[in-house]
C-alpha positions in Angstrom: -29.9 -13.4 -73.4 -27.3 -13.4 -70.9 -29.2 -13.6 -68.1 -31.5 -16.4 -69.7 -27.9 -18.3 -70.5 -27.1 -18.2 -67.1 -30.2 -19.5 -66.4 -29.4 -22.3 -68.1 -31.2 -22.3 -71.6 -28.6 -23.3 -73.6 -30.0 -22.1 -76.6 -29.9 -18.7 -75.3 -25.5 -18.6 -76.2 -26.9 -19.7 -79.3 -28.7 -16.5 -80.3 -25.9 -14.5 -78.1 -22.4 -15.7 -79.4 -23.1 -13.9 -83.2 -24.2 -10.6 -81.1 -21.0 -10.3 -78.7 -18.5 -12.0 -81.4 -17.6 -8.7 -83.4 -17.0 -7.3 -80.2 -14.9 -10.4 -78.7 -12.8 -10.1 -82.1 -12.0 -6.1 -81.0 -11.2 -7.0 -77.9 -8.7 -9.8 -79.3 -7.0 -7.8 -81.8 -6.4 -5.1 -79.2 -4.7 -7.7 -77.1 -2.8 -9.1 -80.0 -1.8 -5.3 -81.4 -0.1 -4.9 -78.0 2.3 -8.3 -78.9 5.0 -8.7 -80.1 6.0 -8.8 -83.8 5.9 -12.7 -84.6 3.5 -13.9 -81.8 2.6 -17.6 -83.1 -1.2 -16.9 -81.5 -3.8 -15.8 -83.7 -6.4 -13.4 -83.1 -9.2 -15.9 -83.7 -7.8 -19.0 -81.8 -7.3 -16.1 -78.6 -11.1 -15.6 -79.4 -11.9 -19.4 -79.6 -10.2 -20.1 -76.2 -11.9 -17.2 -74.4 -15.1 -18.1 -75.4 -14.2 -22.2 -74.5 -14.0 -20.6 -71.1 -16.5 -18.5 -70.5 -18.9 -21.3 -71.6 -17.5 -23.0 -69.1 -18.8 -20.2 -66.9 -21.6 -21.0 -64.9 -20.4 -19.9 -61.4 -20.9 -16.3 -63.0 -24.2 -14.5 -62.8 -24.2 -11.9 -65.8 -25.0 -8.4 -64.5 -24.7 -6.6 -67.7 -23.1 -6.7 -71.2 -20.3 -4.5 -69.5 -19.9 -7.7 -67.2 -19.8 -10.1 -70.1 -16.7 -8.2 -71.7 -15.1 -7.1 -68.6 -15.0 -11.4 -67.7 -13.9 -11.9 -71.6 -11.1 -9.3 -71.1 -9.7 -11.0 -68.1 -9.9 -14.9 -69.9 -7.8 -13.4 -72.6 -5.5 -12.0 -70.1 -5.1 -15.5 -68.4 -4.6 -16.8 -72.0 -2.0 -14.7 -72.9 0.0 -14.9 -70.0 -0.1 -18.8 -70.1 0.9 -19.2 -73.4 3.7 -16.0 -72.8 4.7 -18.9 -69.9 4.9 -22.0 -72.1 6.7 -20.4 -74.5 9.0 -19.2 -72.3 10.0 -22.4 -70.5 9.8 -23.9 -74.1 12.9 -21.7 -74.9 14.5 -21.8 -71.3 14.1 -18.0 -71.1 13.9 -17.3 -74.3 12.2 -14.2 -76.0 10.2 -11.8 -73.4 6.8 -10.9 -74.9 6.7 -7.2 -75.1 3.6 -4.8 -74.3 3.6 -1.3 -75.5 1.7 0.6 -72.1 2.4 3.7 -74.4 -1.3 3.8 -75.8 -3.4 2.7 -72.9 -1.3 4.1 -70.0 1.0 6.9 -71.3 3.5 6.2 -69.0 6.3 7.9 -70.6 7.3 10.3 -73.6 8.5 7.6 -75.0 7.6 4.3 -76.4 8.2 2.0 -73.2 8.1 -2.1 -73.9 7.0 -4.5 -70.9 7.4 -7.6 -70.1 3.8 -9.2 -70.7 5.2 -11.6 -67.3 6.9 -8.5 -65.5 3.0 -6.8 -66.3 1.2 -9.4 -65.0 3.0 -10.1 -61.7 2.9 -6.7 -60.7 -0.6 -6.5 -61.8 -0.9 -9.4 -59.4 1.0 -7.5 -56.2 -1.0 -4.6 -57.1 -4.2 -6.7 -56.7 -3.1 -8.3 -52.8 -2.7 -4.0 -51.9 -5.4 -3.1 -54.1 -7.6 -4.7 -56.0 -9.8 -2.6 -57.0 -7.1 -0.9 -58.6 -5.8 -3.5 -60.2 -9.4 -4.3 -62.0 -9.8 -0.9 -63.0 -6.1 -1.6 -65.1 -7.4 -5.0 -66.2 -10.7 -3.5 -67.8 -8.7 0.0 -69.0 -5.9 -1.6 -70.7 -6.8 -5.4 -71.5 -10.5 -4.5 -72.1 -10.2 -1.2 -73.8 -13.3 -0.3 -71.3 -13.8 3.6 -71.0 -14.1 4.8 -67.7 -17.6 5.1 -67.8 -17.5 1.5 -68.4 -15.1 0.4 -65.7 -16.7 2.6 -63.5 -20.1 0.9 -64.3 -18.8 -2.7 -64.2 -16.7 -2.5 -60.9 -20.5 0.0 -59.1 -18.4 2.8 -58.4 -18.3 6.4 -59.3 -16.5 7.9 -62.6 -14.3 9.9 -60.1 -13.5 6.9 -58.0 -12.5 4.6 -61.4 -10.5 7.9 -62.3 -8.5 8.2 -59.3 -7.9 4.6 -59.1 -6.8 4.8 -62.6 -4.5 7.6 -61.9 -2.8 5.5 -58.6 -2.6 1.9 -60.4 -0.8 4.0 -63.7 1.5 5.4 -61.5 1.9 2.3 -59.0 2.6 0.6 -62.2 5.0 2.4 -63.7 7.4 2.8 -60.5 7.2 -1.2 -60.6 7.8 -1.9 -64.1 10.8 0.7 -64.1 12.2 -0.4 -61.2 
């Protein structure tokens, strides 16, 4: 269905967007778990706006389903860090949006809050040294991929989305303590 979509039968989304929409909504409310208490955002509107852009989509040719959620995974990063952005100039500084990296990265004992704009710049720098790396974070942590999955979505090797795991957690982490 995907590939027929991208070959432009529009009816094709029609029969695909009930299929992939349970798993859009897990993939939202893993985003929104890692919010903040409070976030004005809902689950289903961070759904709605992902799927407004990847309709918009046709510069993409669909490789796989893995592909399909890997893109999703990113739109609702860009979502989230836009509206993190509006708010915050709406408040002149006001209230950072916190991430816990505790469950996806285990960066320390403890629980350790980030900055959703502090993560997303250094996800940024880490993607001009590496950027492999930093798609192998994007699809770990935003897209809850396994490394299977990241490793199949980004053609390389389970050992080589491993190792590149391993770096970017610990790349991170020097940068987001710093």
């Amino acid at each position: 269905m995907l590939r027929e979509w991208n070959g432009g039968k529009a009816e094709a989304l029609d029969s695909l967007l009930p299929l992939v929409y349970d798993e859009l909504h897990r993939q939202a409310a893993r985003f929104m778990r890692k919010e903040r208490a409070g976030h004005t955002l809902q689950t289903t509107a961070l759904i709605n706006e992902a799927y407004l852009k990847l309709i918009d989509r046709s510069d993409v040719k669909w490789e796989s389903r893995t592909h399909f959620f890997a893109v999703a995974a990113q739109a609702m990063r860009r979502i989230l860090v836009d509206y993190a952005k509006a708010k915050h100039r709406e408040k002149r500084g006001g209230d950072n949006i916190k991430l816990s990296l505790e469950d996806a990265m285990s960066v320390e004992a403890q629980e350790t809050g980030v900055d959703l704009l502090a993560l997303d710049e250094a996800l940024n720098k880490l993607a001009e040294l590496d950027e492999q790396q930093a798609r192998v974070v994007e699809l770990k942590y935003f897209s809850g991929l396994s490394l299977e999955e990241t490793a199949e979505a980004l053609h390389v090797s389970r050992a080589t989305a491993a190792r590149d795991w391993e770096a970017a957690r610990a790349w991170l982490h020097r940068e987001l303590t710093k």
